[in-house]
DSSP file (Angstrom, degrees, kcal/mol; ACC not computed):
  #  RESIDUE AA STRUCTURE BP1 BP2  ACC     N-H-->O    O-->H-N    N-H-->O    O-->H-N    TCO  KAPPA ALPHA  PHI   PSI    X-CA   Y-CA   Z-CA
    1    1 A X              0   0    0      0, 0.0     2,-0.2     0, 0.0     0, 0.0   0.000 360.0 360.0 360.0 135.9   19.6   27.7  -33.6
    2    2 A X        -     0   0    0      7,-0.0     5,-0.4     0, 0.0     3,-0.4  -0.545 360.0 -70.5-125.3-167.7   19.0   24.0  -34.2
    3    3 A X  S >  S+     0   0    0      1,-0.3    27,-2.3    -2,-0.2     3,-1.1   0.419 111.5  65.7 -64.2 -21.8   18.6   21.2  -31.6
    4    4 A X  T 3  S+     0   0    0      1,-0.2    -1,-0.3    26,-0.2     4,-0.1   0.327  81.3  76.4-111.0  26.8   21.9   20.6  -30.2
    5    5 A X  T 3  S-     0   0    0     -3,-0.4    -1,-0.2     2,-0.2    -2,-0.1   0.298 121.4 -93.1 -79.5   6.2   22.2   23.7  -28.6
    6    6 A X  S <  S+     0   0    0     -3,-1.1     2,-0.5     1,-0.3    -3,-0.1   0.189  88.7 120.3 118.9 -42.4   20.0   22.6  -26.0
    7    7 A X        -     0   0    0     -5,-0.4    -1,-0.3    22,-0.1    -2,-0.2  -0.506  58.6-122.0 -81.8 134.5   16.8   24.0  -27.5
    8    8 A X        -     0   0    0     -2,-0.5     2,-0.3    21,-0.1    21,-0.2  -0.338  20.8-165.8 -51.9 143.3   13.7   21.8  -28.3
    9    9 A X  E     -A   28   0A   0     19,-1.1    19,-1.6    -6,-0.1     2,-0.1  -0.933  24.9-127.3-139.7 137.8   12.2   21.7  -31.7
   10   10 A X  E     -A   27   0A   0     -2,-0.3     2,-0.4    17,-0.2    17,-0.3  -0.396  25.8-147.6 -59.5 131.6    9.1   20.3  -32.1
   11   11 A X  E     +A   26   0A   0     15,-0.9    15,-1.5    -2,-0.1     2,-0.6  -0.951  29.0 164.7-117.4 117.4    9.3   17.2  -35.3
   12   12 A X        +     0   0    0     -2,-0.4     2,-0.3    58,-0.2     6,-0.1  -0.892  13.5 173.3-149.2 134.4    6.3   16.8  -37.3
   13   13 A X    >   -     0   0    0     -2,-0.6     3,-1.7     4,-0.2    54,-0.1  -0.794  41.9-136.7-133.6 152.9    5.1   15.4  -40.5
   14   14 A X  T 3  S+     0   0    0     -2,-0.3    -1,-0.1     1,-0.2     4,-0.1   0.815 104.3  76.1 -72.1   0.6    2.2   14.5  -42.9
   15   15 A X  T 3  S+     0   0    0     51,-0.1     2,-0.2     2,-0.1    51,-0.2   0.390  99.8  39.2 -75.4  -5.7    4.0   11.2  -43.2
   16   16 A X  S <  S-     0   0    0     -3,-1.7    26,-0.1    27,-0.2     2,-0.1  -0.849 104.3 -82.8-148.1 157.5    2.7   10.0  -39.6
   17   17 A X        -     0   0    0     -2,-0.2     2,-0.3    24,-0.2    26,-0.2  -0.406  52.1-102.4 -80.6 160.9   -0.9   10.5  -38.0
   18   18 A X        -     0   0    0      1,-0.2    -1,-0.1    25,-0.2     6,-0.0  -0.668  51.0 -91.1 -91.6 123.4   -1.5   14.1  -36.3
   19   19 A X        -     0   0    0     -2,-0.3    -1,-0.2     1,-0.1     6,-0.1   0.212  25.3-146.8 -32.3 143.0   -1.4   13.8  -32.8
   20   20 A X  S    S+     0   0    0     -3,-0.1     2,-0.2     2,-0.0    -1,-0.1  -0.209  78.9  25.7-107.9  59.2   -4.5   13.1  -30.8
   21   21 A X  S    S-     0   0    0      2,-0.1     2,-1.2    -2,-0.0     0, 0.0  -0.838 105.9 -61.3 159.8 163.0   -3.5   15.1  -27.9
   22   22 A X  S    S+     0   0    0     -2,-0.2     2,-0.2     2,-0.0    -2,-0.0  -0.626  92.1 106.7 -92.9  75.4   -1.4   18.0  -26.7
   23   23 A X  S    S-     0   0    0     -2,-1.2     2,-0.4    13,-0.0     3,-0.1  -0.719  72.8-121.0-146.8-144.0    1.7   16.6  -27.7
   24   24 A X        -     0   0    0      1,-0.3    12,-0.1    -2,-0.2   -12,-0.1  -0.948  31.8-130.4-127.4 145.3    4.5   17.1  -30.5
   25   25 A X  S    S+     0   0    0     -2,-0.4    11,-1.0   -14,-0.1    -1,-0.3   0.992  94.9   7.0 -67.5 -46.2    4.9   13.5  -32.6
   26   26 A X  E    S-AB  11  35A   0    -15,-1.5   -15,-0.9     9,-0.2     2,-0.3  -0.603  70.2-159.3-130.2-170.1    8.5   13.7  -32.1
   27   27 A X  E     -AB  10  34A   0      7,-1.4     7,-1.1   -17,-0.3     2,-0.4  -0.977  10.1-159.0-151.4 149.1   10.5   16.3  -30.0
   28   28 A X  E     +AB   9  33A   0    -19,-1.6   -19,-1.1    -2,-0.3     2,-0.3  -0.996  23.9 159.6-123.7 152.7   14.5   16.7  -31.0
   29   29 A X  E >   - B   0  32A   0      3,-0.5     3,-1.7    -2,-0.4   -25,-0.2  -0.707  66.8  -4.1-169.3 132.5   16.6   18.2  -28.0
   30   30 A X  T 3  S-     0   0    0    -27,-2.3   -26,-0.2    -2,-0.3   101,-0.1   0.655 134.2 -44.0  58.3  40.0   20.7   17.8  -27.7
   31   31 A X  T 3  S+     0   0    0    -28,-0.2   100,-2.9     1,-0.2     2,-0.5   0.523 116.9 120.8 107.8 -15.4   21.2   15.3  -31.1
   32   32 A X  E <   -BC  29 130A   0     -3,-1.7     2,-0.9    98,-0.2    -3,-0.5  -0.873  58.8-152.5-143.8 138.4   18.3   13.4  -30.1
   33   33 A X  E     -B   28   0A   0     96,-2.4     2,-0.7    -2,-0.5    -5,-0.2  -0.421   7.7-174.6 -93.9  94.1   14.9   12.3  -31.3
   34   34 A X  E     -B   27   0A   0     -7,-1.1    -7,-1.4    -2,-0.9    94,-0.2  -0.808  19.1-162.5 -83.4 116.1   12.4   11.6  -28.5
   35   35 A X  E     -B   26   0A   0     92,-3.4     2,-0.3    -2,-0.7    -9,-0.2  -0.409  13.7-132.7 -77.1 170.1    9.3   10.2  -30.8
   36   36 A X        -     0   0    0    -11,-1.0     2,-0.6    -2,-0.1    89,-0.0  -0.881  48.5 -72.1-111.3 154.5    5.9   10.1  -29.0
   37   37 A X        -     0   0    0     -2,-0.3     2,-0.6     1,-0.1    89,-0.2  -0.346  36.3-146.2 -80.8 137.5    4.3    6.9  -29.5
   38   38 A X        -     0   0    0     87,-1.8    87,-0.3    -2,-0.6     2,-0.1  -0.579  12.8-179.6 -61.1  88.0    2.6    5.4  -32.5
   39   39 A X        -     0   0    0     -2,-0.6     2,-2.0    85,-0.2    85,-0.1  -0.508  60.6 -69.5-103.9-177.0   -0.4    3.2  -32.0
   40   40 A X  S    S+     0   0    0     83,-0.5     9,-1.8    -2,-0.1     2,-0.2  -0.260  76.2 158.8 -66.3  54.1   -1.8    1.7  -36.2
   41   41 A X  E     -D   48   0B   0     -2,-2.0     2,-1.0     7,-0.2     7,-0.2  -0.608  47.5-126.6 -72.4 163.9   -3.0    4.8  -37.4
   42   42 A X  E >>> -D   47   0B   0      5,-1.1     4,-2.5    -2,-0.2     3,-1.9  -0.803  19.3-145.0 -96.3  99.5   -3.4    5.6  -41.0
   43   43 A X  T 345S+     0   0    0     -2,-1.0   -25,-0.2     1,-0.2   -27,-0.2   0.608  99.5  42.2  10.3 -60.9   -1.5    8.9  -41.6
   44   44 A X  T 345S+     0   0    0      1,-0.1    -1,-0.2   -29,-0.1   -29,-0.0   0.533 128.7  34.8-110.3  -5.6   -3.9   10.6  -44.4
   45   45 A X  T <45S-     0   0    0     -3,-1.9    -2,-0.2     2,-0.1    -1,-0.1   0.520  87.5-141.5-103.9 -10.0   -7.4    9.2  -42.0
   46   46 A X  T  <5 +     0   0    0     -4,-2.5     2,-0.4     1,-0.1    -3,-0.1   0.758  60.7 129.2  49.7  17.8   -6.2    9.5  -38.8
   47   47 A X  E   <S-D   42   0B   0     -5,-0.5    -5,-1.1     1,-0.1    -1,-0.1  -0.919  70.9 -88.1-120.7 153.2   -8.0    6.4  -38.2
   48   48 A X  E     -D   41   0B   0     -2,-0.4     2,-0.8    -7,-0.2    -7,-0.2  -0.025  50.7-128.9 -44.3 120.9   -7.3    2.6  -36.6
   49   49 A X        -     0   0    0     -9,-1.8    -1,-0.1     1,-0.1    -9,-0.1  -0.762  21.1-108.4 -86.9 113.0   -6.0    0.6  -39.6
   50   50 A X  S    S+     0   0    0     -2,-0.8    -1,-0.1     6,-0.0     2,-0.0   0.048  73.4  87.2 -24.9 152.7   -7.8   -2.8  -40.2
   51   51 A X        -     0   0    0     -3,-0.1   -11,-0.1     5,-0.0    -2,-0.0  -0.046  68.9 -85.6 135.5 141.6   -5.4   -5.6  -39.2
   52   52 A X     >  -     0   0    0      1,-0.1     4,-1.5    -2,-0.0     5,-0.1   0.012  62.7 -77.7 -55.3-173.4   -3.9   -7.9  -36.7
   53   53 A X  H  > S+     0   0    0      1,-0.2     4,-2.3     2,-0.2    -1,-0.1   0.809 131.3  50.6 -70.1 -22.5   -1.0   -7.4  -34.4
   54   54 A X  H  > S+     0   0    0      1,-0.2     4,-2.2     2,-0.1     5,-0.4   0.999 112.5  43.5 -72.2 -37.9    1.5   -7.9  -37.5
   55   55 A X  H  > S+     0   0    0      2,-0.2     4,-0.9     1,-0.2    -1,-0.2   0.765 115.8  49.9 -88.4 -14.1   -0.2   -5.5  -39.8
   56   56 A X  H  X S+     0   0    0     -4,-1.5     4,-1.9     2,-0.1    -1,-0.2   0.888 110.4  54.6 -75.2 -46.0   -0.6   -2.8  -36.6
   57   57 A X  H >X S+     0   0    0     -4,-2.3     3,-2.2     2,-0.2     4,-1.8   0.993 106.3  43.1 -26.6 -89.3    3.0   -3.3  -35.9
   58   58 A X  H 3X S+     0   0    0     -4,-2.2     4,-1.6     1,-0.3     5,-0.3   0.936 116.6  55.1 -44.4 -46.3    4.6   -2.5  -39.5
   59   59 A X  H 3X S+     0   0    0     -4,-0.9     4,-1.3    -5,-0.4    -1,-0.3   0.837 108.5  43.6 -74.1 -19.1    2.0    0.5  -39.4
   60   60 A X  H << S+     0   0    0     -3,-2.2     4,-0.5    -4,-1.9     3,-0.4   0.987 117.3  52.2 -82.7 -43.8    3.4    2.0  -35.9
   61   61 A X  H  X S+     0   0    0     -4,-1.8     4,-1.3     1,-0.3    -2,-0.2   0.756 109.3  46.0 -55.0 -28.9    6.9    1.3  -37.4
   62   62 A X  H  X S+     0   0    0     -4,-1.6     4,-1.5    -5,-0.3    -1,-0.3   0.809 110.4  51.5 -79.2 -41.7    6.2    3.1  -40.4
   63   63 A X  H  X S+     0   0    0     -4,-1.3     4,-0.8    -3,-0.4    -1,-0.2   0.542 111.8  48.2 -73.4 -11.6    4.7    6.0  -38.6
   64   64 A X  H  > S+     0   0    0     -4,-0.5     4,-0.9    -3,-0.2    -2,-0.2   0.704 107.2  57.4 -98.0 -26.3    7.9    6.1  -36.4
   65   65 A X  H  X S+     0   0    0     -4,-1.3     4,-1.5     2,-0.2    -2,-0.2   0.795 106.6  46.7 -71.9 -43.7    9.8    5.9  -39.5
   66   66 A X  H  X S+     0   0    0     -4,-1.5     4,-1.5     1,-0.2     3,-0.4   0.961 108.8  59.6 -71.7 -46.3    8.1    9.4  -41.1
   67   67 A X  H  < S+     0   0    0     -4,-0.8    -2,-0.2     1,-0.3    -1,-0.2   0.821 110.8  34.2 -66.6 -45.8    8.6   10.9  -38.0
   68   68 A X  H ><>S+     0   0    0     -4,-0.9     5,-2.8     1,-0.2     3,-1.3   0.810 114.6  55.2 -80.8 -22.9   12.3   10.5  -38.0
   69   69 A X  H ><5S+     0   0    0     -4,-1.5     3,-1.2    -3,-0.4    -2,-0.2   0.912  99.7  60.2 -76.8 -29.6   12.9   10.9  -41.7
   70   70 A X  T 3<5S+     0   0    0     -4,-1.5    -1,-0.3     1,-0.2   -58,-0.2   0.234 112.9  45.8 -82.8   7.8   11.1   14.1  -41.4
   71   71 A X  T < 5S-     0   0    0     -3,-1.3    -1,-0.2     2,-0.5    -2,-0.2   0.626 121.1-101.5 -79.1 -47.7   14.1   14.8  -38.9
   72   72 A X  T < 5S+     0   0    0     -3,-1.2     2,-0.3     1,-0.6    60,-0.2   0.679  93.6  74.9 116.8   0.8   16.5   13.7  -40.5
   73   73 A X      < -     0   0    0     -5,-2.8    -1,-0.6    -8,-0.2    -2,-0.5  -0.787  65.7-131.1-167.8 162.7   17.5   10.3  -39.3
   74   74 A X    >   -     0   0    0     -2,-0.3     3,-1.9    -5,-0.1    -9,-0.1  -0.690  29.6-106.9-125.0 152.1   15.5    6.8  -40.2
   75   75 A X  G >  S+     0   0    0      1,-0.3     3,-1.4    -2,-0.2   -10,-0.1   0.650 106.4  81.1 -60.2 -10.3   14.6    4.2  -37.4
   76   76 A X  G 3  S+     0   0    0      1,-0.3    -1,-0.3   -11,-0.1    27,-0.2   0.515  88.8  61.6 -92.6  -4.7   16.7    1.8  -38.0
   77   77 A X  G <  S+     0   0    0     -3,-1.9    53,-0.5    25,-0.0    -1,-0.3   0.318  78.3 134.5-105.6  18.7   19.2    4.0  -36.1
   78   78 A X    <   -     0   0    0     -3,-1.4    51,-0.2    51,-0.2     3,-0.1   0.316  48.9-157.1 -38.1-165.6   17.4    4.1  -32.7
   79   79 A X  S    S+     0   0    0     49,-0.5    29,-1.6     1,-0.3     2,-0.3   0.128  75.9  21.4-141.9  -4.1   18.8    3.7  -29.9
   80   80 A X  E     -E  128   0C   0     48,-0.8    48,-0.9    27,-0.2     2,-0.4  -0.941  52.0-161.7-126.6 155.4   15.5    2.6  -28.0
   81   81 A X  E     -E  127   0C   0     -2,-0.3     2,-0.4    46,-0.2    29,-0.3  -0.970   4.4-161.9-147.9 134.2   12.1    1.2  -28.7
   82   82 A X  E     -E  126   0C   0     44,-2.9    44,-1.1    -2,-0.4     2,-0.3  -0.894  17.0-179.2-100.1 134.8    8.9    1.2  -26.2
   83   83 A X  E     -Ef 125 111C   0     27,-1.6    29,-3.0    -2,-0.4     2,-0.4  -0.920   2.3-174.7-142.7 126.9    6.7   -1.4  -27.6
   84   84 A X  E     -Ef 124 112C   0     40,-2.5    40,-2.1    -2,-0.3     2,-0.3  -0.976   5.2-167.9-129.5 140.6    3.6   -1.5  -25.5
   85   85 A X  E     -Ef 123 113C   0     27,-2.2    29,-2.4    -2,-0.4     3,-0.3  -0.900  29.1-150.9-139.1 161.7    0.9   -4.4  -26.2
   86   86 A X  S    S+     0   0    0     36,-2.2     2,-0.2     1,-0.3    37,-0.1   0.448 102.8  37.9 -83.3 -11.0   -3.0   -5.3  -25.2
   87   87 A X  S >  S-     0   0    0     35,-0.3     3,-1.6     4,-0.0    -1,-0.3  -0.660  74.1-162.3-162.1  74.9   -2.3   -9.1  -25.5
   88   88 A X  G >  S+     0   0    0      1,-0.3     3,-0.6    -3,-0.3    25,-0.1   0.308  87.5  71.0 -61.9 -11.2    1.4   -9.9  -24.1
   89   89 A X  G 3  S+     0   0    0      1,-0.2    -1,-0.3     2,-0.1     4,-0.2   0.725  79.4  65.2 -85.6 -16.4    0.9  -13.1  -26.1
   90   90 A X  G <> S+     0   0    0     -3,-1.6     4,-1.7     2,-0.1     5,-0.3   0.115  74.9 105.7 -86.7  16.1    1.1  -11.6  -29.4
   91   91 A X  T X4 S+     0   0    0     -3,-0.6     3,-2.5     2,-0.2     4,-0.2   0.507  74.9  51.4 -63.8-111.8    4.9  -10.8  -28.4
   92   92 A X  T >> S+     0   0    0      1,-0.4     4,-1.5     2,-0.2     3,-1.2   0.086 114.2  50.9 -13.3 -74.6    6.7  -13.6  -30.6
   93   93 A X  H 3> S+     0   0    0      1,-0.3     4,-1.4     2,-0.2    -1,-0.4   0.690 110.5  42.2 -39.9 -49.5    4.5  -12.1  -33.6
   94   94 A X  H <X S+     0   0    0     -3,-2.5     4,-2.0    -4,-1.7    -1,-0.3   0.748 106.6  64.9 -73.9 -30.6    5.3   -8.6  -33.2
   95   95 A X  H X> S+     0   0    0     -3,-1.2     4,-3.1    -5,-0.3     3,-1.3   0.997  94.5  60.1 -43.2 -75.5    8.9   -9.6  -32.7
   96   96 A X  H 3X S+     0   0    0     -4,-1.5     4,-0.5     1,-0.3    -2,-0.2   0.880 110.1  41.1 -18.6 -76.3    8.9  -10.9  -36.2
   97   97 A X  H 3X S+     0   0    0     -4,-1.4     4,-0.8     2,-0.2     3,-0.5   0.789 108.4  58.1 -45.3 -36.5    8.1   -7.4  -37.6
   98   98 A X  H X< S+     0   0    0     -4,-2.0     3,-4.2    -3,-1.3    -2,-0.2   0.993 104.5  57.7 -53.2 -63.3   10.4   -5.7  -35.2
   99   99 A X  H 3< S+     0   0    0     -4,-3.1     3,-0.2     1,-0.3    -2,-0.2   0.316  96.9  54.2 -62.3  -8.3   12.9   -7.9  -36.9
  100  100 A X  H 3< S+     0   0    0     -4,-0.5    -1,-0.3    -3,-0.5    -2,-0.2   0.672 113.4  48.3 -81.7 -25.4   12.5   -6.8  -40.6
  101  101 A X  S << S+     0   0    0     -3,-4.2     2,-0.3    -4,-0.8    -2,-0.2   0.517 112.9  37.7 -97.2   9.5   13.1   -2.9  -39.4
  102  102 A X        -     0   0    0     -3,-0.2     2,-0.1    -4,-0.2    -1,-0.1  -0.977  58.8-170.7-159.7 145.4   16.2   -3.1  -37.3
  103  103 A X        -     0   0    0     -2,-0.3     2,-0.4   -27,-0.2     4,-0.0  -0.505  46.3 -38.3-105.5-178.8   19.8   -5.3  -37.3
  104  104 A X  S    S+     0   0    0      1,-0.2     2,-0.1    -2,-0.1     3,-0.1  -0.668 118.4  60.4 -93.1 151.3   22.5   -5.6  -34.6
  105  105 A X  S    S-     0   0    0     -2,-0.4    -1,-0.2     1,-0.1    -2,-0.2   0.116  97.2-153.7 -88.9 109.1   23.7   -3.8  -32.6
  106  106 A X        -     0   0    0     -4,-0.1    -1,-0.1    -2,-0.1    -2,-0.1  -0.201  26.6-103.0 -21.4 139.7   19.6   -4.0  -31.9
  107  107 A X        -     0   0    0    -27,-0.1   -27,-0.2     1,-0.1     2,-0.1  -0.547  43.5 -97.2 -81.1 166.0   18.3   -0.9  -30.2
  108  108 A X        -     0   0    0    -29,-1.6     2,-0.2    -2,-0.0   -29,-0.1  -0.337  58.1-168.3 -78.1 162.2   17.6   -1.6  -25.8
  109  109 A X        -     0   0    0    -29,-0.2     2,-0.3    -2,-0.1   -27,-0.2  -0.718  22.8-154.7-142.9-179.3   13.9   -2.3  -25.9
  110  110 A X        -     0   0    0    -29,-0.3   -27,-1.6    -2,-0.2     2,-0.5  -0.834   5.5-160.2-178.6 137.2   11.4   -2.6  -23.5
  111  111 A X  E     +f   83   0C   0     -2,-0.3     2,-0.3   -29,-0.2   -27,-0.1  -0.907  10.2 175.9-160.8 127.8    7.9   -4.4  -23.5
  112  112 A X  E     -f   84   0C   0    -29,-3.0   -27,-2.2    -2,-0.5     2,-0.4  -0.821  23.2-141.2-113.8 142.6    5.2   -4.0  -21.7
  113  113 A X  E     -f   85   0C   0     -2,-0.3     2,-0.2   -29,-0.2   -27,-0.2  -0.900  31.8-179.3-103.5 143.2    1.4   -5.5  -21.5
  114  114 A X        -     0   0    0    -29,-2.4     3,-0.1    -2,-0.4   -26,-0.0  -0.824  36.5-119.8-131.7 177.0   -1.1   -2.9  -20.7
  115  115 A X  S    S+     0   0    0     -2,-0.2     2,-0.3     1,-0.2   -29,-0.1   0.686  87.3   4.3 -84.7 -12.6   -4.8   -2.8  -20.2
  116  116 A X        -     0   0    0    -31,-0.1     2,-0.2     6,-0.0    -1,-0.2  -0.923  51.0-154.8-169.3 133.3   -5.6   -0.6  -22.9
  117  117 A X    >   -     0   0    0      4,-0.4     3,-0.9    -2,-0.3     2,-0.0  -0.665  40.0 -90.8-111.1 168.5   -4.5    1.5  -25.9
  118  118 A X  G >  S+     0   0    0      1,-0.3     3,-1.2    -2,-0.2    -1,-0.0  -0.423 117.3  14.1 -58.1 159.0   -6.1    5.1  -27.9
  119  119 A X  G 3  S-     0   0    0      1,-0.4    -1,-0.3   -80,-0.1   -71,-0.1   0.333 125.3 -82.7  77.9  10.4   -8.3    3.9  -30.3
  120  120 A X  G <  S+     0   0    0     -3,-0.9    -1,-0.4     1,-0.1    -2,-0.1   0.816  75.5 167.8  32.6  48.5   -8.5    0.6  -29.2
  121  121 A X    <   -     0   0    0     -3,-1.2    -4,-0.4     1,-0.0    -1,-0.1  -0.306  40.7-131.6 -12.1 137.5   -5.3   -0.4  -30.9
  122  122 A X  S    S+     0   0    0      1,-0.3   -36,-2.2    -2,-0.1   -35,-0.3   0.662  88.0  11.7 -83.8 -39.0   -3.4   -3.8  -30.2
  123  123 A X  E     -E   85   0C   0    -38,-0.2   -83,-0.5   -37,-0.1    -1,-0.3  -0.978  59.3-154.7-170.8 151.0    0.0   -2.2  -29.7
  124  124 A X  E     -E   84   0C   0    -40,-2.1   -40,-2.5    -2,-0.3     2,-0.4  -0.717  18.7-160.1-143.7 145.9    1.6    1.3  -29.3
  125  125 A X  E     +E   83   0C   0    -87,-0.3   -87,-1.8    -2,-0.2     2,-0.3  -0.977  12.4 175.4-140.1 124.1    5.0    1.8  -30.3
  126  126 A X  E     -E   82   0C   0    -44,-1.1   -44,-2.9    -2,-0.4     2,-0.5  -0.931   6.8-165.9-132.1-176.6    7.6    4.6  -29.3
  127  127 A X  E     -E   81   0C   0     -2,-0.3   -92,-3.4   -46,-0.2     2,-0.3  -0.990  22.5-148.5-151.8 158.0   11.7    5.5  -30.0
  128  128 A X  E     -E   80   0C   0    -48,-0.9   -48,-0.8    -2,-0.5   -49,-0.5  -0.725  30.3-179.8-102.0 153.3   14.8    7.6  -28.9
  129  129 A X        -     0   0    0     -2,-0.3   -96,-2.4   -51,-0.2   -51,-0.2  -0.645  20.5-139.5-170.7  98.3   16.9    8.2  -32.1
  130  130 A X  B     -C   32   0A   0    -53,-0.5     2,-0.5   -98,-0.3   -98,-0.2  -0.348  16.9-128.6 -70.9 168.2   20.0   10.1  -31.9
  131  131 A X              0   0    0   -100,-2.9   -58,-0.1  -101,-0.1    -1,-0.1  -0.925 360.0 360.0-100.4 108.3   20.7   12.5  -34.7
  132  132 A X              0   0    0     -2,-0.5    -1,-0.1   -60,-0.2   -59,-0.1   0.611 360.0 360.0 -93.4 360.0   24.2   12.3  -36.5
């Protein structure tokens, strides 16, 4: 039985930090890869990566990126992106970075400022990613 019969499988890799939580990093269910989101941890520390909002960016993408390869499909094929940030002013920056991992057709997006991230993290990143 694989995924597109309907049944969940759990997607997880050393390529992406280990959840901090009871949840799965990615989940696959009919063809399609619901990721959980990715604030700038470092994969092999599980800890908050030095850096501004660009260099937390590339790291949530990267981590979103293991999580899907470890699938079976790469990010650039999303078909969504959650990007949620502590400082709604850093958008135009984080944009920049979005814009080296994905071309049109663009994936729908959505971006939110919130009062707080895990880890105290700048910005939390998640994606939908169908499975061909």
């Amino acid at each position: 039985m694989d995924a597109s019969d309907g049944v969940r499988r759990a997607v997880e890799t050393q390529g992406a930090p280990a959840p901090i939580g009871p949840y799965s990093q990615a989940v696959e269910a009919g063809g399609v890869l619901y990721c959980s989101g990715q604030v700038a941890l470092d994969p092999s520390s599980g800890e908050l990566i030095d850096g501004d909002i660009v260099e937390q960016a590339r790291r949530c993408l990267e981590n979103l990126d293991a999580v899907c390869l470890e699938a079976g499909t790469r990010l650039d094929q999303a078909a969504r992106i959650g990007i949620y940030l502590t400082d709604i002013s850093l958008f135009a920056e984080v944009n920049e970075v979005y814009g080296e991992y994905f071309s049109e057709p663009f994936p729908a997006r959505s971006t939110l400022g919130v009062a707080e991230l895990p880890k105290g993290a700048l910005i939390e990143m998640d994606a939908t990613v169908p499975i061909r």
